[in-house]
C-alpha positions as CSV (number, residue, x, y, z in Angstrom):
1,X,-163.2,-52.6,100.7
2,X,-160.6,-50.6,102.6
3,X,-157.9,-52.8,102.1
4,X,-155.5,-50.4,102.9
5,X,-156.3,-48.8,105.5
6,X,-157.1,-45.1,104.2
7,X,-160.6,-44.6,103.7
8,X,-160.2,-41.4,102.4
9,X,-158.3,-42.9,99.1
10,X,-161.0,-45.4,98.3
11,X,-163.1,-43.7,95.6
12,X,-160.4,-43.1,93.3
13,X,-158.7,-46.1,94.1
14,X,-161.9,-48.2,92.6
15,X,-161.1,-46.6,89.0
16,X,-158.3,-49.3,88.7
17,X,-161.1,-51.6,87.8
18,X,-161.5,-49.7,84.6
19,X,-157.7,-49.6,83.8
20,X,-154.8,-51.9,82.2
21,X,-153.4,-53.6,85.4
22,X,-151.0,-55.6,83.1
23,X,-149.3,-52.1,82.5
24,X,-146.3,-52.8,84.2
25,X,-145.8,-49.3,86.3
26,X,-149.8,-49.8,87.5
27,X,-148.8,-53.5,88.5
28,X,-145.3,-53.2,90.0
29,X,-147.0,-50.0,92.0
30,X,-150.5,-52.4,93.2
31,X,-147.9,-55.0,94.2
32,X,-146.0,-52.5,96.1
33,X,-148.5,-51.0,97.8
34,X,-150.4,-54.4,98.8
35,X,-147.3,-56.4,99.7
36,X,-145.9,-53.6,102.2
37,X,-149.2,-53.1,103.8
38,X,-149.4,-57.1,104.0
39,X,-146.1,-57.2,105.3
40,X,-146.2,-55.0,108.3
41,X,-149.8,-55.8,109.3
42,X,-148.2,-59.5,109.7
43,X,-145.6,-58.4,110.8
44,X,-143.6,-60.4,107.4
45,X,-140.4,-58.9,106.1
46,X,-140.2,-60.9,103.4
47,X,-143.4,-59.3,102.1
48,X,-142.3,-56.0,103.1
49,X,-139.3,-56.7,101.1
50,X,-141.2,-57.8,98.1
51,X,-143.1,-54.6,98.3
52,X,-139.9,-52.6,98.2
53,X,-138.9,-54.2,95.2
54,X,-141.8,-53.5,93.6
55,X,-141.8,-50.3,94.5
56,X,-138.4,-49.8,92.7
57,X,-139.4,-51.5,89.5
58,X,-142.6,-49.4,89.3
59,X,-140.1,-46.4,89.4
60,X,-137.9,-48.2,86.4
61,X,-140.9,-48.7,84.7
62,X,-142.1,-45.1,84.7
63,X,-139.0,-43.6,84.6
64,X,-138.8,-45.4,80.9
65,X,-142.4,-44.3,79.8
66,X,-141.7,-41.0,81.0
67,X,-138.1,-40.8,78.9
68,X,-139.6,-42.5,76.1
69,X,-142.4,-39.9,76.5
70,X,-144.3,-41.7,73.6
71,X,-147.0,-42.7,75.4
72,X,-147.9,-39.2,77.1
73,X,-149.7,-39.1,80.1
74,X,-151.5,-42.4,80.3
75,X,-154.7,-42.9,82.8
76,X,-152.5,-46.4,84.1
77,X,-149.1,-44.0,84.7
78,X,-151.2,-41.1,86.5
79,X,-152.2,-44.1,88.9
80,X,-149.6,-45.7,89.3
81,X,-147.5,-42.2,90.7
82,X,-150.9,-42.0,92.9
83,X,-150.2,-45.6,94.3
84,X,-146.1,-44.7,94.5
85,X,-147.3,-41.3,96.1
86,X,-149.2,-43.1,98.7
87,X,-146.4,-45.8,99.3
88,X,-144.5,-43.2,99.8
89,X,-146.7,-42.0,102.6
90,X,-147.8,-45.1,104.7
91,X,-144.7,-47.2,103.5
92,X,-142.0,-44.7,103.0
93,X,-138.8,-43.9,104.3
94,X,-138.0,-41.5,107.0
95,X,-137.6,-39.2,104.2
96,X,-141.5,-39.8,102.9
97,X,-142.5,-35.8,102.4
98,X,-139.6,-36.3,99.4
99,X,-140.8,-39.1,98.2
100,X,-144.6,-37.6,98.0
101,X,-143.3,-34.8,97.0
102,X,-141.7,-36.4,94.2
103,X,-144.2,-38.2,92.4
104,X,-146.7,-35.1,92.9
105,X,-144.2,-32.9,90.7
106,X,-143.8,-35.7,88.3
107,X,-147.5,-36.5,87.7
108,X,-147.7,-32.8,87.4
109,X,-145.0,-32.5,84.8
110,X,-146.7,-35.0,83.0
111,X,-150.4,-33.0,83.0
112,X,-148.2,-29.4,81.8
113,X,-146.1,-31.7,79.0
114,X,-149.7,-32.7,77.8
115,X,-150.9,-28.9,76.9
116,X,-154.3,-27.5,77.7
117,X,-156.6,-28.9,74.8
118,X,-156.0,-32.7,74.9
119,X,-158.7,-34.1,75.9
120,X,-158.9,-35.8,79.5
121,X,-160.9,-39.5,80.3
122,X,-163.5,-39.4,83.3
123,X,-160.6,-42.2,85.4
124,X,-157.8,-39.2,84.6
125,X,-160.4,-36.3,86.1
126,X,-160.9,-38.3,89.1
127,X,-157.4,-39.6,89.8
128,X,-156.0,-36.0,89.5
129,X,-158.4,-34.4,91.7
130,X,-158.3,-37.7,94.3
């Protein structure tokens, strides 16, 4: 079920079954990163474009829950930087090592903001080592 072309990715990928993919950063990110690869395997550029969008509001999205910084460091909002992280790599800009580069520090920021004895899910383990 490579859907996306990165075999590699795949295992940690299949823990989005287990999360909320109504969380609005996890879907806008999904959306992005399925519409773009959509979009230039059929060659679409409205789908492409959709997925750009997408892209931006999962960064609105996050940037909120991250500002807000009530929720912490969420199993959906580590995923959904993975997913940006990896738009970022097969859909990016010219300027896609930023962009990688970018979510990487944030997601870690959000593991150092959560201290050392909080207590970690199985889906967070694997989506931090994948």
């Amino acid at each position: 079920m490579d859907v996306f072309g990165i075999s590699g990715y795949v295992d940690w990928m299949a823990l989005t079954l287990k999360l909320d993919v109504d969380e609005p950063s996890l879907k806008s990110a999904l959306l992005a990163l399925g519409a773009a690869r959509l979009g230039q395997r059929s060659r679409d550029a409205g789908l492409s474009r959709f997925g750009s969008h997408s892209y931006s509001l999962s960064l609105r999205h996050l940037q909120r829950l991250i500002q807000n910084g009530t929720q912490g460091l969420r199993d959906e909002t580590l995923a959904s930087m993975m997913f940006l992280a990896l738009y970022e790599i097969i859909e990016g800009s010219s300027s896609r090592g930023l962009g990688w580069a970018s979510h990487t520090q944030g997601a870690l920021s959000l593991v150092h903001s959560q201290g050392f004895d909080v207590e970690w899910s199985e889906a967070r383990h694997k989506l931090f080592e994948g």
